[in-house]
C-alpha positions as CSV (number, residue, x, y, z in Angstrom):
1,X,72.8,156.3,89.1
2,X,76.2,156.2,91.0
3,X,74.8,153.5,92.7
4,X,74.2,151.5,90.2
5,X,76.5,151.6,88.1
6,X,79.1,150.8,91.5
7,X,76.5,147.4,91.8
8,X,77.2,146.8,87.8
9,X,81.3,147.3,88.2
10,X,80.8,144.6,91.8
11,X,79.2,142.0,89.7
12,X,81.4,142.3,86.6
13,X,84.5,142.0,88.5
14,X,82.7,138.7,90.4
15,X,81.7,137.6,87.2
16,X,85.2,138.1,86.0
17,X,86.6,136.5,89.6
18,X,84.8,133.3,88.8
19,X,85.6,133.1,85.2
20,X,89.5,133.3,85.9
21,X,88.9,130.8,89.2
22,X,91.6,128.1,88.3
23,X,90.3,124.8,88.2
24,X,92.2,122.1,89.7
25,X,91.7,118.6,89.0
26,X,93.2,114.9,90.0
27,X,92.0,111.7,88.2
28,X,92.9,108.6,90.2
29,X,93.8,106.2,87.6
30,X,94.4,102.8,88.8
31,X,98.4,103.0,88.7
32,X,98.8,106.5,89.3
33,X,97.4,110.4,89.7
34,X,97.3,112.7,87.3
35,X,97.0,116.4,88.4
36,X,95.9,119.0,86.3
37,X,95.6,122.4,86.7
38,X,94.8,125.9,84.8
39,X,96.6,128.9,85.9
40,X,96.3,132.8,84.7
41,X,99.7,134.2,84.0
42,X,101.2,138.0,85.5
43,X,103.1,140.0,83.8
44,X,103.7,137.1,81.4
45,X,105.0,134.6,83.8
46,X,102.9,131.9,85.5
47,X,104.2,129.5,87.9
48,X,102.7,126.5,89.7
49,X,104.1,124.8,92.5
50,X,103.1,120.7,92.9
51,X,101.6,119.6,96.1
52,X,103.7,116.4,95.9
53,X,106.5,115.0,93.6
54,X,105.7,114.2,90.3
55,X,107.2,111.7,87.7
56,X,109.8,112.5,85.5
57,X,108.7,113.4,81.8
58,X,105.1,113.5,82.7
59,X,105.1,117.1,82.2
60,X,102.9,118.9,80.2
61,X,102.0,122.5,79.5
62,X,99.5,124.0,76.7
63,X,97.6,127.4,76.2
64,X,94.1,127.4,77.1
65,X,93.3,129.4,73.6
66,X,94.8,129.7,70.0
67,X,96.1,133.1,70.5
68,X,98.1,132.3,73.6
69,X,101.8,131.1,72.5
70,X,104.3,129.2,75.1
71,X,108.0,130.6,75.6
72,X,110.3,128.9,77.8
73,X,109.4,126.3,80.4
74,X,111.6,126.0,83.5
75,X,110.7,123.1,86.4
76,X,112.4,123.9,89.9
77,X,112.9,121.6,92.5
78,X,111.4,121.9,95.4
79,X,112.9,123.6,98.5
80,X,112.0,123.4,102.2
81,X,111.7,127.5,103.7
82,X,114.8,128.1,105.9
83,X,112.2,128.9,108.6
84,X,111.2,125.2,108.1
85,X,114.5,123.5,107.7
86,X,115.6,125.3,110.7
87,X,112.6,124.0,112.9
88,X,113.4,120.7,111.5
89,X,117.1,120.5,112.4
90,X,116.7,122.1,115.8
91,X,114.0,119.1,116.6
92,X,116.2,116.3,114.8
93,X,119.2,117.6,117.3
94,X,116.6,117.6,120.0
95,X,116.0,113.5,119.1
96,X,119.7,112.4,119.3
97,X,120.0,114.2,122.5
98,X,117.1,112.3,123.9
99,X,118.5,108.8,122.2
100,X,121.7,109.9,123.8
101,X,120.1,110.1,127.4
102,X,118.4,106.9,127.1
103,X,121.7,105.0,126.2
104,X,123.4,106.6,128.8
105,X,120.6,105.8,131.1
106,X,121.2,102.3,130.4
107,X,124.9,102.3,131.3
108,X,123.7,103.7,134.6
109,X,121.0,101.4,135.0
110,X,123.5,98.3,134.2
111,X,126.3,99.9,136.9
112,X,123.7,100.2,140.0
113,X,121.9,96.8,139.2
114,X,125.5,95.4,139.5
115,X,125.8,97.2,142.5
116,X,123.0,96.3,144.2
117,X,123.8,93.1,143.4
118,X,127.1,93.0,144.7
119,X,126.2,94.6,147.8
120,X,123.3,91.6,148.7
121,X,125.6,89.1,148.3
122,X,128.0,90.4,150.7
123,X,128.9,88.1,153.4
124,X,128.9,89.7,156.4
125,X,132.2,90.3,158.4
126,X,132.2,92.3,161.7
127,X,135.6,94.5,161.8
128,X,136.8,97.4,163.7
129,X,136.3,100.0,161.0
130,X,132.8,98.3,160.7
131,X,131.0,97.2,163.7
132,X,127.3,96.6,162.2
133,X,128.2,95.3,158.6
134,X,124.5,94.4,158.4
135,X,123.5,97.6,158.3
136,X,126.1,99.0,155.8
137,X,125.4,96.2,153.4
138,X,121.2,97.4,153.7
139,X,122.9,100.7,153.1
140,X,124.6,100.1,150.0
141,X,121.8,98.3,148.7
142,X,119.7,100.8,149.4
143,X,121.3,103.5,148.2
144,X,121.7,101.6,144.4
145,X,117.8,100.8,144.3
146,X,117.4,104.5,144.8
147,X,119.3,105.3,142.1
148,X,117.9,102.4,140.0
149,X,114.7,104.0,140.9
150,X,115.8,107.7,139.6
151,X,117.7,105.9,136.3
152,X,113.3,104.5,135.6
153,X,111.8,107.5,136.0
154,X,114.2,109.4,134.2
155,X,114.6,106.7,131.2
156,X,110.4,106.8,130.9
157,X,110.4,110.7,131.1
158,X,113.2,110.8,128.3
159,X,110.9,108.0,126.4
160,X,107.5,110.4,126.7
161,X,109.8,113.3,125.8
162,X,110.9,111.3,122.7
163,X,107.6,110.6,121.4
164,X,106.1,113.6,121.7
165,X,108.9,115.4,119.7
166,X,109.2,111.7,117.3
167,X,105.3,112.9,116.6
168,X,106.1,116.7,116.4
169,X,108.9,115.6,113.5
170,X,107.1,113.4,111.8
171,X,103.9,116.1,111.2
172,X,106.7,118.7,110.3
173,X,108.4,116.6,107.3
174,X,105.3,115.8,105.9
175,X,104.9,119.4,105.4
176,X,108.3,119.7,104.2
177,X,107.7,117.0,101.4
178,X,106.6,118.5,98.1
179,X,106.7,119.2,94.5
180,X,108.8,121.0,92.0
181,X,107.0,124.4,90.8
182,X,106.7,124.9,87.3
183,X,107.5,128.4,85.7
184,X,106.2,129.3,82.2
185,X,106.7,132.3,80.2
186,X,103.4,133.5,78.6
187,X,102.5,135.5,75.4
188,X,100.3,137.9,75.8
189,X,101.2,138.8,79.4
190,X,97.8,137.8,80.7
191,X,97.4,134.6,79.1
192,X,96.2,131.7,81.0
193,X,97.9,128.1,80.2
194,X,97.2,124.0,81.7
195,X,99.6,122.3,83.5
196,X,99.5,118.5,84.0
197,X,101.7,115.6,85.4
198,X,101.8,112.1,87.1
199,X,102.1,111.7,90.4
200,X,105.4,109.8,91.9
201,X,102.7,108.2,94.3
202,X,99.2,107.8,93.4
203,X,96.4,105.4,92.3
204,X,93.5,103.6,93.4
205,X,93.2,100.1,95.0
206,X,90.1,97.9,94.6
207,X,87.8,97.3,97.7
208,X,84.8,95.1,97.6
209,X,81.1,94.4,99.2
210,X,80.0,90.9,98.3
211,X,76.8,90.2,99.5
212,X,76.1,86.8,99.8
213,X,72.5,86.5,98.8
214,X,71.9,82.5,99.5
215,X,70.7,81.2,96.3
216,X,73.8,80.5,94.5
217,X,74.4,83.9,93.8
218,X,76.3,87.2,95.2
219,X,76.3,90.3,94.3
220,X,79.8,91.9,94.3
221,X,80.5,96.3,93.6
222,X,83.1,97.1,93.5
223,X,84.5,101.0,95.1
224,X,88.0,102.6,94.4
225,X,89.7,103.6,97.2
226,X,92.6,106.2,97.2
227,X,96.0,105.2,97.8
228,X,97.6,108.3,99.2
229,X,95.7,111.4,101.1
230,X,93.5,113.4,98.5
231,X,94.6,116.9,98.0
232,X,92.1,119.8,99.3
233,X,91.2,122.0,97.1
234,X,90.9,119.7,94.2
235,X,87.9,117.9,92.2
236,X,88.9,114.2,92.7
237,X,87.8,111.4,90.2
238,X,88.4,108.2,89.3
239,X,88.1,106.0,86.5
240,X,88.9,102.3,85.8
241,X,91.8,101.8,83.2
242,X,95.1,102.6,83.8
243,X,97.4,105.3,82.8
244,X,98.6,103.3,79.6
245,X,95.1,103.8,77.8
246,X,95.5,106.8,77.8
247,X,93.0,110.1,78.7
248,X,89.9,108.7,80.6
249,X,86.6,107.6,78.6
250,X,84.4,107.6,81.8
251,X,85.6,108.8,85.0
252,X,83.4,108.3,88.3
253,X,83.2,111.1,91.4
254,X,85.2,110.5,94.9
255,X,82.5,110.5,97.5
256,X,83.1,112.8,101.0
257,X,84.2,109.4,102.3
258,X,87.0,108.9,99.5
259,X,85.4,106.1,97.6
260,X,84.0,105.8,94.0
261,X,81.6,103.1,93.6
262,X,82.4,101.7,89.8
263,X,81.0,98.6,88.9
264,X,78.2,96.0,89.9
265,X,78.2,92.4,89.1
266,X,76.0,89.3,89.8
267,X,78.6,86.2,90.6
268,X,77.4,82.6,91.0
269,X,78.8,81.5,94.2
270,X,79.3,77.4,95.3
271,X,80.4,76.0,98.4
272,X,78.5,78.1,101.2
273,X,79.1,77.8,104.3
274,X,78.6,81.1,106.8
275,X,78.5,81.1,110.0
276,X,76.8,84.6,111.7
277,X,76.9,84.0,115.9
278,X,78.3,84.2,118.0
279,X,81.8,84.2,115.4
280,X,81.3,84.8,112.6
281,X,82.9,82.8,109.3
282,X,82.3,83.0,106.1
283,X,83.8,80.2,102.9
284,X,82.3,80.2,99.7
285,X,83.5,79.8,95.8
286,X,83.1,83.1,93.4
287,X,82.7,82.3,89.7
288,X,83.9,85.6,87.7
289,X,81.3,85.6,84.9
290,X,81.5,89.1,84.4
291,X,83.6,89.9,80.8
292,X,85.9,91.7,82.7
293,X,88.9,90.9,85.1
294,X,88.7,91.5,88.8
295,X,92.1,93.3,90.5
296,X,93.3,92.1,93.8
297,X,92.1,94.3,96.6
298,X,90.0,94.0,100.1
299,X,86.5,92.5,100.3
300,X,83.4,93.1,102.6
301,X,81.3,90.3,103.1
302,X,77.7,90.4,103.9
303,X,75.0,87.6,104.2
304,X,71.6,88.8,104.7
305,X,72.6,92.5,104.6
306,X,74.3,91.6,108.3
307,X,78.0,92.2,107.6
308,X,80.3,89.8,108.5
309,X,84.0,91.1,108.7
310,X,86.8,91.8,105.6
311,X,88.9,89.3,103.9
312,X,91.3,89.6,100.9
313,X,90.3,89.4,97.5
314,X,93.1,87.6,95.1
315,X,92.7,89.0,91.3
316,X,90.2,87.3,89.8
317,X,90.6,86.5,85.8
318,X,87.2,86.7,83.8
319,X,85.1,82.8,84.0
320,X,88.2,82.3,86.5
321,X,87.0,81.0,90.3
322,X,88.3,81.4,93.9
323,X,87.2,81.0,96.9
324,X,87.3,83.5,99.9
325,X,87.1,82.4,103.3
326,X,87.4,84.9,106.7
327,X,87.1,87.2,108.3
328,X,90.7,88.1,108.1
């Protein structure tokens, strides 16, 4: 019986676990992101911190039930960890110490290429303090090459040096870029609210396959393709309009490959001419007789289902034509 009822508690609490999970969501719209995200508040207080910055007066918060009220609202900026920011500026130091070597490894290399220059156009003069002024001038000469020699390998060591830690930075301040956190006081204490903004960056761009099918006709889809990296964690969809119209009417999924295929379209097509070995080249006319207007973006060409290379794609306005010619 204790048994059991231990097994009953396990799958309530899962249950419960589940229930509470905290959804996240980001809609790719095709001018910017919108994130949005439901959170459970503690001890009245819930906070939320953006993966990336957001627009200003995009914010907005609500209660996820009628009985759930909103107190005050505070938005924070977002702040690197100390631990971070002291990384950062001990590598940053670390740069301008390397792009100080290599300017004064220029200075050397300019004095003992002078140098060596100066000593092979010596003219030779025997004297009694030099007996073999041959030999001192090979000397000379020698001696700046060497040192020539140790300025290279020291200015391509500082340059490997420099790219390495250029690459080590670079990964570092992406992780230091983020978003403000949100704080919200919640009534009751336990209450569970939705956050939502805009993206600063964010949106989808156009990309599409036009398959050239040889009868005066191609068929053209056309994918959305993220803009900036997709966030983990997050159910990612997109949808056609733009921000201005307002909450999405249809919104499509974001495949494992980051692409939502949106739309199909049969386009009459003049002026042929394709080309498929041993280079391939492709010309040919596009008639938008779909009702709808087709956005700028990159295009896929096919003919025969063998594909052919990329071109760009200039906006296209509905019983509008242009002509695409490539690759590219």
């Amino acid at each position: 019986m204790t048994i059991r009822c231990l097994l009953l508690c396990l799958t309530l609490l899962s249950v419960t676990s589940l229930a509470h999970a905290a959804p996240r969501q980001l809609t790719l719209f095709s001018d910017a992101s919108l994130i949005e995200v439901e959170i459970a508040a503690k001890k009245g207080v819930a906070e939320f911190s953006f993966p990336a910055p957001i627009k200003e007066t995009t914010l907005r918060v609500r209660p996820l039930d009628n009985s759930y009220s909103i107190g005050r609202v505070d938005l924070l900026p977002f702040k690197t960890s100390d631990k971070l920011q002291k990384e950062l500026d001990s590598l940053t130091e670390q740069k301008h110490r390397l792009e100080d070597r290599l300017k004064a490894l220029d200075t050397r290399e300019g004095i003992f290429a002078a140098a060596a220059k100066s000593q092979s156009s010596k003219a030779p003069r025997k004297t009694k303090t030099n007996p073999d002024p041959m030999t001192s001038v090979r000397q000379g000469t020698d001696f700046a090459i060497a040192q020539l020699e140790a300025v290279f390998t020291a200015r391509r060591r500082a340059e490997q040096d420099l790219k390495r830690l250029e690459g080590k930075l670079a990964g570092l301040q992406k992780t230091a870029v983020g978003g403000p956190t949100v704080r919200v006081s919640v009534t009751p204490a336990t209450g569970r609210i939705k956050v939502a903004a805009l993206l600063k960056d964010g949106g989808w761009t156009p990309r599409y396959d036009i398959r050239i099918q040889g009868n005066g006709t191609a068929l053209l889809s056309l994918a959305a393709h993220s803009s900036v990296s997709l966030l983990d964690g997050y159910a990612v969809s997109v949808t056609p309009a733009a921000v201005s119209a307002g909450q999405p009417i249809q919104t499509y999924p974001f495949s494992t490959a980051g692409s939502a295929h949106l739309a199909d379209w049969q386009l009459l097509t003049e002026k042929e001419q394709v080309t498929t070995s041993p280079t391939p080249s492709f010309s040919l006319t596009l008639k938008n007789t779909s009702p709808a207007p087709l956005a700028a973006g990159k295009a896929v060409i096919y003919y025969a289902g063998e594909y052919l290379g990329t071109t760009d794609f200039p906006g296209l306005a509905a019983g509008a034509t242009t002509t695409v010619t490539g690759p590219k």
